[in-house]
N, C-alpha and C positions, 0 to 999 in steps of 0.2 A: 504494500500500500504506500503509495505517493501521494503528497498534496504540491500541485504546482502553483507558479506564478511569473509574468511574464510583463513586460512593460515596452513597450514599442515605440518607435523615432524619438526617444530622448538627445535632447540638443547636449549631448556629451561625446567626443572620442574615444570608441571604444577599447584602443589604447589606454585612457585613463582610468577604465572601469575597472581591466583586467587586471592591475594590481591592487585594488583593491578587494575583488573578489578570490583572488590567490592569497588574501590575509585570512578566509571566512570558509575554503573547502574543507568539508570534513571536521567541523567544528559542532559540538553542540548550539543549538540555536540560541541559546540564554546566553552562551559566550561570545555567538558569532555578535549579536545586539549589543555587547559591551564592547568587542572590539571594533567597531564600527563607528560607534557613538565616541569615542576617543584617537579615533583617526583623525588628522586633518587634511582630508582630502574632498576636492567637490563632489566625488562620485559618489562618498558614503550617504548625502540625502537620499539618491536615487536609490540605494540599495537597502536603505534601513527600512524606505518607503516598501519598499520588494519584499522585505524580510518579512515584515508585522501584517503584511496581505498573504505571504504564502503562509504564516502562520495561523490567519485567521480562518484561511481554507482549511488547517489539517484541523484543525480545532470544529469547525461548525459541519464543513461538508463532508467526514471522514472521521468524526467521533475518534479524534487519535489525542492522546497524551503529551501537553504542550510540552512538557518537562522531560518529552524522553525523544526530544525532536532535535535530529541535526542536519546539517548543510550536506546533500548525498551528492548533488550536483548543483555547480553555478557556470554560468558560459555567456558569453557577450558576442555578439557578431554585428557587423558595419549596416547600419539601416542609411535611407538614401542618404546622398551629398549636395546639402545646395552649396551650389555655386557663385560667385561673389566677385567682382572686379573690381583691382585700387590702382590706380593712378602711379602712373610710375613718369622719369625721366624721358624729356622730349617727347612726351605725345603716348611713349605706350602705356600697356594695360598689363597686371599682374592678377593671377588667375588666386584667387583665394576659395580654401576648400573646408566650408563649415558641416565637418564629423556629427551624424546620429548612431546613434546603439539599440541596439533590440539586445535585451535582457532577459534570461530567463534563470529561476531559480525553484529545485525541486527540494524537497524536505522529507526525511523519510523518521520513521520510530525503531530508534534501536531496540537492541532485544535485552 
């Protein structure tokens, strides 16, 4: 039994996610929430946001035991890229590429 949760085109690079979700795999969920909340990183909003909703799924839709719930999988992948032009010397144009993330995070009940 899994309880998922998944967050889609957040305006973050998914580069920036993955190190923070490599602080939180395979962690009990009550710890992954503390060390998260003690990061200072931008990504950990988006992920605390992710935690406390896949926690909410194992808890309501899954009658599972919050206190025996850990991080089983977390994984980020590039959601689209808008694209942005600045102003550069003599007339050109420099291409600027504003990164989203699709998030996903599963939680399972150890034994």
């Amino acid at each position: 039994m899994e309880a998922k949760a998944s967050a889609t085109n957040l305006r973050i690079s998914p580069r920036k996610v993955k190190i923070v979700l490599d602080l939180i795999r395979n962690q009990p969920a009550d710890k992954a929430m503390a060390i998260l909340e003690y990061t200072p990183k931008a990504a950990c909003e988006y992920v605390i946001k992710l935690l406390k909703s896949a926690m909410a799924n194992a808890e309501n839709n899954y009658n599972m035991d919050p206190s025996r719930l850990y991080v089983a999988e977390c994984h980020v992948g590039p959601g689209p890229i808008l694209k942005r032009m600045r102003p550069r010397a003599q007339g050109r144009a420099y291409r600027i590429y504003k990164r989203t993330s699709h998030i996903t995070l599963v939680l399972k009940e150890s034994e």
